[in-house]
C-alpha positions as a Markdown table, in Angstrom:
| # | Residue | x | y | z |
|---|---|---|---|---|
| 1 | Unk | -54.3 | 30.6 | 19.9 |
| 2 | Unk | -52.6 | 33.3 | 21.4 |
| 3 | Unk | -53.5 | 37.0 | 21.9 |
| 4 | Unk | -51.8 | 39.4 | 19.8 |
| 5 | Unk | -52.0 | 43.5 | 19.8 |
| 6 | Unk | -54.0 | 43.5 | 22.7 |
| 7 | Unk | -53.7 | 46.0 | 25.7 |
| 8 | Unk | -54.0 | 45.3 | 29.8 |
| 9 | Unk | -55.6 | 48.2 | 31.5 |
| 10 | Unk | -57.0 | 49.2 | 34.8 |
| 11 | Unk | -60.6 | 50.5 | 34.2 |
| 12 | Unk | -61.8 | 53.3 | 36.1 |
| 13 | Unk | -65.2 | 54.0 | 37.5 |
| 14 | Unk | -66.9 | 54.9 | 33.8 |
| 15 | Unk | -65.9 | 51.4 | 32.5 |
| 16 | Unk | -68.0 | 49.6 | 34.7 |
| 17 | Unk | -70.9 | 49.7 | 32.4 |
| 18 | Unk | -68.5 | 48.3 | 29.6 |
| 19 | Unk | -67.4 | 45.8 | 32.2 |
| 20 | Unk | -70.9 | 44.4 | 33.4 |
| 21 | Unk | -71.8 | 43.9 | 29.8 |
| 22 | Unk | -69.2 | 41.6 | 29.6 |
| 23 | Unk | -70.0 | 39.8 | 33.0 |
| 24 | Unk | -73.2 | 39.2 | 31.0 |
| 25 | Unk | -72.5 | 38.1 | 28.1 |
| 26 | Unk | -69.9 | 35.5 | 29.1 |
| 27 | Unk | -72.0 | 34.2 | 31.7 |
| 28 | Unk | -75.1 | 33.8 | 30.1 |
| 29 | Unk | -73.1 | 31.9 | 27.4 |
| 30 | Unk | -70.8 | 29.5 | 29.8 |
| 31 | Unk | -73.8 | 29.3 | 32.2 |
| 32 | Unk | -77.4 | 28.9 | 30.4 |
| 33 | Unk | -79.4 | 27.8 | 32.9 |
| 34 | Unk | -78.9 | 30.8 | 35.0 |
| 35 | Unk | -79.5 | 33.0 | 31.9 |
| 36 | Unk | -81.6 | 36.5 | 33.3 |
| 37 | Unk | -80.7 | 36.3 | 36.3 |
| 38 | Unk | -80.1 | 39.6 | 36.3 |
| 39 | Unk | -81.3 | 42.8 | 34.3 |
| 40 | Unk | -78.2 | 45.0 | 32.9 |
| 41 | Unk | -79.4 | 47.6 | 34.5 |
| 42 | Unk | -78.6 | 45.1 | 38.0 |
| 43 | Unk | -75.2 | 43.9 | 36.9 |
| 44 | Unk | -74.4 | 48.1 | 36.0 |
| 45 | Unk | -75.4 | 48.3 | 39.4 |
| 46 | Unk | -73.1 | 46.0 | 40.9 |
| 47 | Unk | -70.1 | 46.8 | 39.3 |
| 48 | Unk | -70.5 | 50.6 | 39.8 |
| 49 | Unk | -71.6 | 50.5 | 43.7 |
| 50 | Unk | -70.1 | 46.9 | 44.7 |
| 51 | Unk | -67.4 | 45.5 | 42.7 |
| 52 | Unk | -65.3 | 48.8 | 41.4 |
| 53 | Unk | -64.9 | 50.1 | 45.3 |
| 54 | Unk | -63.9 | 47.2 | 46.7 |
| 55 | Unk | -61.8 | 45.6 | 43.8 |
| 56 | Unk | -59.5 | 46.7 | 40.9 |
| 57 | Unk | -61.2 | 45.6 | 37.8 |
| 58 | Unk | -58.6 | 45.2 | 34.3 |
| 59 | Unk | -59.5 | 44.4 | 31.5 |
| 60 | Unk | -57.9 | 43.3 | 27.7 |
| 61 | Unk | -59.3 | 45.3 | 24.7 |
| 62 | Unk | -58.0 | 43.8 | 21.8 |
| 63 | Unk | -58.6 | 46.6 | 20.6 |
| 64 | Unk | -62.1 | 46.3 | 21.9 |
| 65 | Unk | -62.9 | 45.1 | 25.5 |
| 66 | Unk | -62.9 | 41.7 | 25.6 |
| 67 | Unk | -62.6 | 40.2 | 29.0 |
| 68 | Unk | -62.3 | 41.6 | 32.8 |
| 69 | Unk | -61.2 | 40.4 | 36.0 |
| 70 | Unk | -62.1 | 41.8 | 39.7 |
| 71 | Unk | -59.9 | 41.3 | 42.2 |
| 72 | Unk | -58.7 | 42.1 | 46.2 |
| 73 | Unk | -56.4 | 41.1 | 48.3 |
| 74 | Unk | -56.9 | 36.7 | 48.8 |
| 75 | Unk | -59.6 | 36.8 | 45.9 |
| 76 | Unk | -60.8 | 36.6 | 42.6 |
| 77 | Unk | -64.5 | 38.0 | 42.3 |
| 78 | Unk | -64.9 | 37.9 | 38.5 |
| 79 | Unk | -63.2 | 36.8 | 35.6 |
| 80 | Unk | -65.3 | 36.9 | 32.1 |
| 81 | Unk | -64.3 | 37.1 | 28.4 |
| 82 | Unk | -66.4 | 37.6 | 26.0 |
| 83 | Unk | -67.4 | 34.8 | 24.2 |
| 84 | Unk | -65.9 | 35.1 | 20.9 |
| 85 | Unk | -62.5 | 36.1 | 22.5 |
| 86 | Unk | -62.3 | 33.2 | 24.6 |
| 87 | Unk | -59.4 | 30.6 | 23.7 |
| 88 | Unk | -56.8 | 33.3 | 23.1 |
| 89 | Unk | -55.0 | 33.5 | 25.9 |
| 90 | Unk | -57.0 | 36.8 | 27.4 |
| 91 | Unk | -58.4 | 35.0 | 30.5 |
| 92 | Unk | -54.3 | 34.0 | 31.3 |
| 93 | Unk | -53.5 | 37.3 | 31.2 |
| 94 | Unk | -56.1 | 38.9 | 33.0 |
| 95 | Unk | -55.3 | 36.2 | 35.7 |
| 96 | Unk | -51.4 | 36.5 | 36.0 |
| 97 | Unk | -52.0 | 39.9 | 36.6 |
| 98 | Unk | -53.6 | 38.9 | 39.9 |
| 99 | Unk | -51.2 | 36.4 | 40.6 |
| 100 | Unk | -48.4 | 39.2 | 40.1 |
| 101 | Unk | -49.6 | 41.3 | 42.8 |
| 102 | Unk | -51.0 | 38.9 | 45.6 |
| 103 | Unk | -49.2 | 35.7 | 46.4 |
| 104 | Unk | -52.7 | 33.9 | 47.5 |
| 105 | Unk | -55.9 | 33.6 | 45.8 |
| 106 | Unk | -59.2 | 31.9 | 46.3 |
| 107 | Unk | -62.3 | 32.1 | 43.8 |
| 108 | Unk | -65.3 | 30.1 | 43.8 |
| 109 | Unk | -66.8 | 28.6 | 40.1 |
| 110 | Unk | -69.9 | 26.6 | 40.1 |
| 111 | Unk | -69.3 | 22.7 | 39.6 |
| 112 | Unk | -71.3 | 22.2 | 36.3 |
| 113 | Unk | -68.5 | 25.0 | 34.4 |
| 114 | Unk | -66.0 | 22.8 | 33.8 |
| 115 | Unk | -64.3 | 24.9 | 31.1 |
| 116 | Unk | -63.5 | 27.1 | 34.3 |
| 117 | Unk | -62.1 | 24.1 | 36.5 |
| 118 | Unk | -60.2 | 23.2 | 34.1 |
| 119 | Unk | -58.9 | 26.8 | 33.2 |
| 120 | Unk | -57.9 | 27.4 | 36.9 |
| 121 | Unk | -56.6 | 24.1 | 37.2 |
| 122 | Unk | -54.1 | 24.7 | 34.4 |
| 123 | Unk | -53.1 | 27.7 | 36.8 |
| 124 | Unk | -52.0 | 26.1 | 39.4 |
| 125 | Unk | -55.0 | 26.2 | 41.4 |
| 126 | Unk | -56.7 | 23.4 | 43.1 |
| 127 | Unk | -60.1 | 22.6 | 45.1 |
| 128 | Unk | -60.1 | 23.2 | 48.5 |
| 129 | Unk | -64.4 | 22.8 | 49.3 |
| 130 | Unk | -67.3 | 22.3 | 47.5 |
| 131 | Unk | -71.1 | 23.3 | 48.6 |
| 132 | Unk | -74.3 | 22.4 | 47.7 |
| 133 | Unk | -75.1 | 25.8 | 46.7 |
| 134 | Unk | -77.9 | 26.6 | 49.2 |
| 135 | Unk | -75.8 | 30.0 | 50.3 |
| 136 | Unk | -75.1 | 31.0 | 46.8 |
| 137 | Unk | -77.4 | 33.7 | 45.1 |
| 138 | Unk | -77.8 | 31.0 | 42.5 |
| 139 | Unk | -78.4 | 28.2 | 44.1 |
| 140 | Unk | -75.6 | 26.6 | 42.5 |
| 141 | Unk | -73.5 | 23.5 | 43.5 |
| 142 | Unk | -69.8 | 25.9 | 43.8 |
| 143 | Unk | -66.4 | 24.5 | 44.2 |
| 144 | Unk | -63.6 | 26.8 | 46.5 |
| 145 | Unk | -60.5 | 26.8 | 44.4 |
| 146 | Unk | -57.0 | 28.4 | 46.2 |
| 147 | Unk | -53.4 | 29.1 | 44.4 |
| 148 | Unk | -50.2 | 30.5 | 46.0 |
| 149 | Unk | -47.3 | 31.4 | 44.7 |
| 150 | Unk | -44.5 | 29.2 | 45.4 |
| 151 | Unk | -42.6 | 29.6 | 48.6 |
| 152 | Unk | -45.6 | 31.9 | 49.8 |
């Protein structure tokens, strides 16, 4: 199923809150186990002081928000849908917009989300490294994916 009537927009500092939620939401659905690992009031936190001055953060409201990605130059620092938008073609669009603008990116997902290996995967990206997860906050088995544009 495809997205239709939706808009791509660069958020600005008072959509982080917005944004977080969503963080949230998706990740505590695609990623159970790791539910509460954070208050909202963290993840606000994050996005306002960490991930909106070091990254541009877009989103897709169709017409409400529905999914964000955070990105800098080489990397892809978030990327969550909501979870009743997912399958619709929002996370592809949130991602080509990345790929537009850089011709290299590496992310890291953990190993047990397969819907998101196989979502990059379809991409064009591929694992590079894996870890064990003792260096992640989580403590999470993670897998290093990379894509670059062709001829880059």
């Amino acid at each position: 199923m495809t997205v239709h009537n939706f808009t791509l927009k660069r958020l600005g500092l008072p959509e982080m809150a917005q944004a977080s939620r969503i963080h949230r939401a998706s990740f505590d659905d695609r990623l159970p186990w790791l539910k509460g690992l954070h208050t909202p009031q963290e993840d606000q936190w994050f996005y306002e002081n960490c991930i909106f001055p070091q990254c541009e953060v877009w989103a897709v409201f169709a017409p409400e928000m529905a999914g964000i990605i955070a990105f800098k130059t080489g990397w892809i620092e978030q990327l969550y849908i909501l979870p009743e938008f997912q399958r619709r073609g929002i996370g592809s669009v949130l991602l080509k917009q990345a790929q537009q603008i850089f011709p290299h990116l590496q992310l890291w997902t953990f190993q047990r989300n397969i819907q998101a290996q196989n979502f990059y995967g379809k991409h064009g990206f591929t694992a590079i490294d894996q870890t064990d997860g003792r260096d992640n906050e989580e403590k999470e088995p993670d897998i290093l994916f990379e894509w670059r544009k062709s001829g880059a």
